[in-house]
C-alpha positions as MATLAB code, in Angstrom:
seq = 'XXXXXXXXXXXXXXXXXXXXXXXXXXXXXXXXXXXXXXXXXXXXXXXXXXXXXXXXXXXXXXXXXXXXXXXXXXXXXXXXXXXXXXXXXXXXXXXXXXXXXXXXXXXXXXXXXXXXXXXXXXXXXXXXXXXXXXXXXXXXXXXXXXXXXXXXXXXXXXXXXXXXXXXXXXXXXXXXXXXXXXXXXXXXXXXXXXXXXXXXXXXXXXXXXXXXXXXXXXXXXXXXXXXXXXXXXXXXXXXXXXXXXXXXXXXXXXXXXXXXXXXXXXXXXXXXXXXXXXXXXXXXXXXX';
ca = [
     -14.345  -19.684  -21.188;
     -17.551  -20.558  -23.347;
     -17.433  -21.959  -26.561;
     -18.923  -19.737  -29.785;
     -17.970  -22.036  -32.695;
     -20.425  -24.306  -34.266;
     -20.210  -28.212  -35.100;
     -18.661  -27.740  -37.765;
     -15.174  -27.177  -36.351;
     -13.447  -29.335  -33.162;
     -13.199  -28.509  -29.694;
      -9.484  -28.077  -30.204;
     -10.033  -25.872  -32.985;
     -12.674  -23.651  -31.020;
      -9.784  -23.035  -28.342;
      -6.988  -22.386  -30.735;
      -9.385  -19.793  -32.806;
      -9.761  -18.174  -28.627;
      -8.523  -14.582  -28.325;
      -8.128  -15.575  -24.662;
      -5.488  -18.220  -25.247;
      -3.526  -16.722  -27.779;
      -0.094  -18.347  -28.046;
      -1.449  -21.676  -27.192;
      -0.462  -23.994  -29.943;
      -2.569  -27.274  -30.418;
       0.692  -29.693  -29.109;
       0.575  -27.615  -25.449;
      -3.153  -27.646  -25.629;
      -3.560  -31.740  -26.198;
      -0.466  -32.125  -23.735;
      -2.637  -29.957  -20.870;
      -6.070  -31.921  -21.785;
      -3.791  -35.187  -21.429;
      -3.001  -33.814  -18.429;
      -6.357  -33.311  -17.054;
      -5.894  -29.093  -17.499;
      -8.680  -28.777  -19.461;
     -12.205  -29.768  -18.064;
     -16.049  -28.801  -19.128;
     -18.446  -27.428  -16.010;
     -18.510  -30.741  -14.528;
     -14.900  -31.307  -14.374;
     -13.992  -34.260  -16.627;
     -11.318  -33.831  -18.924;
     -12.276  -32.630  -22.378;
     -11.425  -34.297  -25.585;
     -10.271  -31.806  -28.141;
     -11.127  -33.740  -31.081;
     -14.849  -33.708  -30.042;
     -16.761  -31.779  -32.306;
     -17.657  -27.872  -30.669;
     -20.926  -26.880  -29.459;
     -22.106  -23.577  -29.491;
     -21.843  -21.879  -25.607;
     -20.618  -25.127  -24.024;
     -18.208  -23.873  -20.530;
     -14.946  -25.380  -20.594;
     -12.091  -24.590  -18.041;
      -8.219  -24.149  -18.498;
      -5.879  -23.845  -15.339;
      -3.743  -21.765  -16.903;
      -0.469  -20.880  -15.593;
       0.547  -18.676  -13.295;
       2.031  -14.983  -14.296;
       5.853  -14.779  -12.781;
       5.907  -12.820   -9.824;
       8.629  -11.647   -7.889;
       9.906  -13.017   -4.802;
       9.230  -11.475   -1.690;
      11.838  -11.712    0.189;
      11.107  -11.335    3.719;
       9.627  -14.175    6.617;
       6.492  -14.323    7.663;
       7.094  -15.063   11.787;
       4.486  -16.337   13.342;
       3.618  -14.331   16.433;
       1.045  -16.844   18.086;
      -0.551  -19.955   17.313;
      -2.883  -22.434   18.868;
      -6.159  -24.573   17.473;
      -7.934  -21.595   15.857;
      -5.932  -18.714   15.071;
      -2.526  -18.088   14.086;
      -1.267  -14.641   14.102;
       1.563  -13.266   11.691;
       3.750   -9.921   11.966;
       3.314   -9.846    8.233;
       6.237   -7.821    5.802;
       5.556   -4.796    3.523;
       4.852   -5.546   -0.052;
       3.747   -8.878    0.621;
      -0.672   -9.392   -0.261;
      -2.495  -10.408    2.588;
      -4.184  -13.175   -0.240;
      -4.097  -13.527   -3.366;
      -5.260  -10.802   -5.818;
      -4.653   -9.401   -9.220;
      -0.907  -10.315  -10.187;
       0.153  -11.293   -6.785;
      -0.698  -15.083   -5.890;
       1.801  -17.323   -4.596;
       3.315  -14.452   -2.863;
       0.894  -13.424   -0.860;
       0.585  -14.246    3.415;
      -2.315  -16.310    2.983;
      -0.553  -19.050    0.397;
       2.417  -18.900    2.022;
       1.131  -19.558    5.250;
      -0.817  -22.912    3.947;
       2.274  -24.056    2.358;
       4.195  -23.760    5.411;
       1.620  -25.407    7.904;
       0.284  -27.533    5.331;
      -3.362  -26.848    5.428;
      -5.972  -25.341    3.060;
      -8.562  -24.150    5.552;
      -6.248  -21.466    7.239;
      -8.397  -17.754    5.954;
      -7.517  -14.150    7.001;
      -9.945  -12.573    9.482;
      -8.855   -9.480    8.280;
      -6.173   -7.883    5.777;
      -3.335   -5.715    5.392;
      -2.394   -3.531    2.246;
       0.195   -5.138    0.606;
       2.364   -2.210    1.262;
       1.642   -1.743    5.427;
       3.658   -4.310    7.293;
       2.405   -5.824   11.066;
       0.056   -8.263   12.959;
      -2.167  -10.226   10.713;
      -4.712  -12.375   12.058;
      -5.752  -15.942   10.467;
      -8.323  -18.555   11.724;
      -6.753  -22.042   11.030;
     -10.553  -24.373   11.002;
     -13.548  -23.534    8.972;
     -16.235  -23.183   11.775;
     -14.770  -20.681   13.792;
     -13.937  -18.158   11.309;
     -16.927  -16.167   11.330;
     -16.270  -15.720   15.006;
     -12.884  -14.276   14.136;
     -13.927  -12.398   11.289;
     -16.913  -10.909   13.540;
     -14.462   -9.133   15.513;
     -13.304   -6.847   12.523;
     -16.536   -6.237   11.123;
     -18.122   -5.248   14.279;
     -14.746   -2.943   14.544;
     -14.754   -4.518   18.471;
     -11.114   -5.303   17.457;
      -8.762   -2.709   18.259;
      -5.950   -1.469   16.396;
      -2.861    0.708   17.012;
      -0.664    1.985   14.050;
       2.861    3.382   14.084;
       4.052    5.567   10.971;
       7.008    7.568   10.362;
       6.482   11.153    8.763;
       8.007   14.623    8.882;
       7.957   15.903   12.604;
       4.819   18.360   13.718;
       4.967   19.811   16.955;
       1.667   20.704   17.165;
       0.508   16.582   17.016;
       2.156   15.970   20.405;
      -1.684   16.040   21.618;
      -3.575   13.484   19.976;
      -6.384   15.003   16.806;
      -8.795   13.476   15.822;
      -9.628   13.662   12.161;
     -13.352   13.100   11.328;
     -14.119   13.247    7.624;
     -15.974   11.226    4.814;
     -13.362    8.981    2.605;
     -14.710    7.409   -1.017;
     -12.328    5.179   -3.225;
     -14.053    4.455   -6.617;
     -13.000    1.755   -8.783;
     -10.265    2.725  -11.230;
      -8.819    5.409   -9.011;
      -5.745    4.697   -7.236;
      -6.255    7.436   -4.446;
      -9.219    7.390   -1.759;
     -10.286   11.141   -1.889;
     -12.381   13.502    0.996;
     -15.897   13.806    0.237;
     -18.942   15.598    1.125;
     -20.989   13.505    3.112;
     -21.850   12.186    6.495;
     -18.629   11.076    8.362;
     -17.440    7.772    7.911;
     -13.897    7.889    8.293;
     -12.490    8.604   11.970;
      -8.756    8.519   13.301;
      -6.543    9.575   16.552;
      -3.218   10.737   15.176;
      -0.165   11.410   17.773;
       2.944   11.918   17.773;
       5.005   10.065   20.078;
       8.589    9.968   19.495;
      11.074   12.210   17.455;
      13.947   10.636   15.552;
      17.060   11.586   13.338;
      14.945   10.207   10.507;
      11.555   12.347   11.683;
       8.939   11.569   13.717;
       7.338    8.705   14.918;
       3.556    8.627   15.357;
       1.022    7.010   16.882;
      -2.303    5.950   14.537;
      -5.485    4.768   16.055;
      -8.471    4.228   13.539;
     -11.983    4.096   14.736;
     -13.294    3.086   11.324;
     -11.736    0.959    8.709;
     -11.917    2.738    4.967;
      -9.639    2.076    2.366;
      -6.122    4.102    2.704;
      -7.805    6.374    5.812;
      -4.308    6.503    7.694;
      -2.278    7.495    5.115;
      -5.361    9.704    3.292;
      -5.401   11.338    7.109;
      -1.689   11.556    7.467;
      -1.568   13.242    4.373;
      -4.291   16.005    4.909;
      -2.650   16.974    7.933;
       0.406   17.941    6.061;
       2.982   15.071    7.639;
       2.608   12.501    4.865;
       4.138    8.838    5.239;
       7.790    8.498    4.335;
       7.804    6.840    1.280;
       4.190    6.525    0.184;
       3.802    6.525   -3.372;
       0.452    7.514   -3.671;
       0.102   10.494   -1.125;
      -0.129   13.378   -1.075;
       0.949   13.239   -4.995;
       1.050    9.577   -7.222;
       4.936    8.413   -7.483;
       4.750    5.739  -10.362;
       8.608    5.484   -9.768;
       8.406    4.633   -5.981;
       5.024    2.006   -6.607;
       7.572    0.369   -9.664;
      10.329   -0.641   -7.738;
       9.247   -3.936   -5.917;
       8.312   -5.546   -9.501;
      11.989   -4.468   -9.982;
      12.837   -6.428   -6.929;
      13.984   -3.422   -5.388;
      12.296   -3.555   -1.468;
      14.748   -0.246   -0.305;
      11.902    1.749    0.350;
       9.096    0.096    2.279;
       5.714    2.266    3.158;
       6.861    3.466    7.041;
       3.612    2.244    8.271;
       2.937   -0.689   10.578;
      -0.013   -2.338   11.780;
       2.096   -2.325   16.105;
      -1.207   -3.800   17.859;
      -4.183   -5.738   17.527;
      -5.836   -6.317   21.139;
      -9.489   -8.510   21.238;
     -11.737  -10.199   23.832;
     -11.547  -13.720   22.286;
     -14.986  -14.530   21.097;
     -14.454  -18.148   22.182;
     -13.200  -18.295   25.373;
     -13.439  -14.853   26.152;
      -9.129  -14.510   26.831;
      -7.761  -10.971   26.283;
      -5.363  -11.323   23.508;
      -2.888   -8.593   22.721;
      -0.224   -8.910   19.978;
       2.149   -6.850   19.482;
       4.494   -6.289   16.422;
       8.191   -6.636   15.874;
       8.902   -4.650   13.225;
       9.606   -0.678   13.699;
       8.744    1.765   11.222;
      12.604    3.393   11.471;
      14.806    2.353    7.951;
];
């Protein structure tokens, strides 16, 4: 935050007067600059009975909303020097954003293997469970991270939606997909393609059908946008093809009944450092 008070008032009382930390008394605040919690832009601890200058930076590590507990594994697939490789669960962030932090893959992974340089090559929606890629030193991520980029990594989907006959050949949907900030839905747009996808169905179950997703490109929500415009929809996707608030609610109730039925089943790669095939495969099925 940046100061706006004059001299004529204390560093403490510049904070205290803060929209920003309302609810902060001045006890908590001297106990967290005791504490080292409160530093100026060059990191030593501030003292709150300084006097306040006008647009001076000072920094509070303020703590962390509750979240709820995720509570699913994270098994590790593969691991070796550079990458490790998780079959990550719905509902759980591939890193921290927004209101999810410590639950997220990527702080849960450095907790349990006790490193800060582990990084995701890639991500997940929180919502889509499967194989999750993460480089585990510094100088070989961008190697890693090339791969998705480039799209030279290849991906295979499974999803479970209504059952269409007429999928048992694979299409190939070929459209252009936009997502603008403050809309929860990607939408179709007019435009050159960017947004291409193989969709098959493979299997047919009591619970409906089980398909096969393959995406050429990599937009935001494409399979389920895709699955949706073809009229077999996800089973239990809250945003397609109509917003659910009631299904999106019910994690932060703790209530994990009814996962997205999408997984991320393969992720196959020419390993850009020794130049091994790697295939990894999920465990987790899309089936309740």
């Amino acid at each position: 935050m940046v100061l706006r008070s004059g001299p004529e008032s204390t560093i403490g009382d510049a904070l205290l007067a803060s929209p920003s930390l309302a609810g902060l008394g001045i006890e908590e605040l001297h106990a967290r600059a005791s504490s080292g919690e409160i530093v100026d832009a060059d990191g030593r601890p501030v003292d709150l009975d300084a006097p306040s200058r006008v647009n001076v930076s000072l920094y509070l590590y303020r703590d962390l909303p509750d979240e709820v507990p995720i509570p699913f594994d994270v098994p590790v697939l593969y691991r070796d020097e550079n990458i490790v490789v998780v079959d990550k669960p719905h509902f759980l962030s591939t890193m921290p954003r927004g209101r999810h932090v410590t639950q997220t893959a990527l702080v849960r992974l450095r907790r349990e293997l006790g490193s800060d340089t582990i990084s995701p090559a890639h991500r997940l929606d929180r919502l889509t469970a499967g194989v999750l890629l993460f480089t585990l030193r510094p100088e070989v991520r961008s190697a890693y991270q090339e791969l998705f980029a480039t799209r030279t990594a290849r991906k295979e989907y499974r999803a479970l939606a209504p059952v269409d006959e007429t999928l048992a050949e694979t299409v190939t949907v070929r459209d252009r997909i936009e997502k603008t900030a403050g809309d929860l839905r990607a939408r179709v747009v007019d435009g050159p393609v960017n947004a291409i996808s193989d969709i098959t169905l493979v299997e047919r179950t009591a619970q409906g059908g089980v398909y096969r997703l393959v995406p050429h490109t990599g937009r935001t929500h494409q399979l389920r946008l895709h699955m949706s415009l073809l009229g077999v929809p996800i089973v239990d996707d809250p945003l397609y093809p109509d917003v659910r608030p009631e299904l999106a609610e019910r994690p932060d109730r703790g209530d994990f009944t009814s996962p997205l039925r999408l997984v991320a089943h393969v992720l196959e790669f020419t390993d850009p450092l020794d130049g091994t095939e790697r295939r990894f495969t999920s465990r987790r099925s899309v089936l309740p």
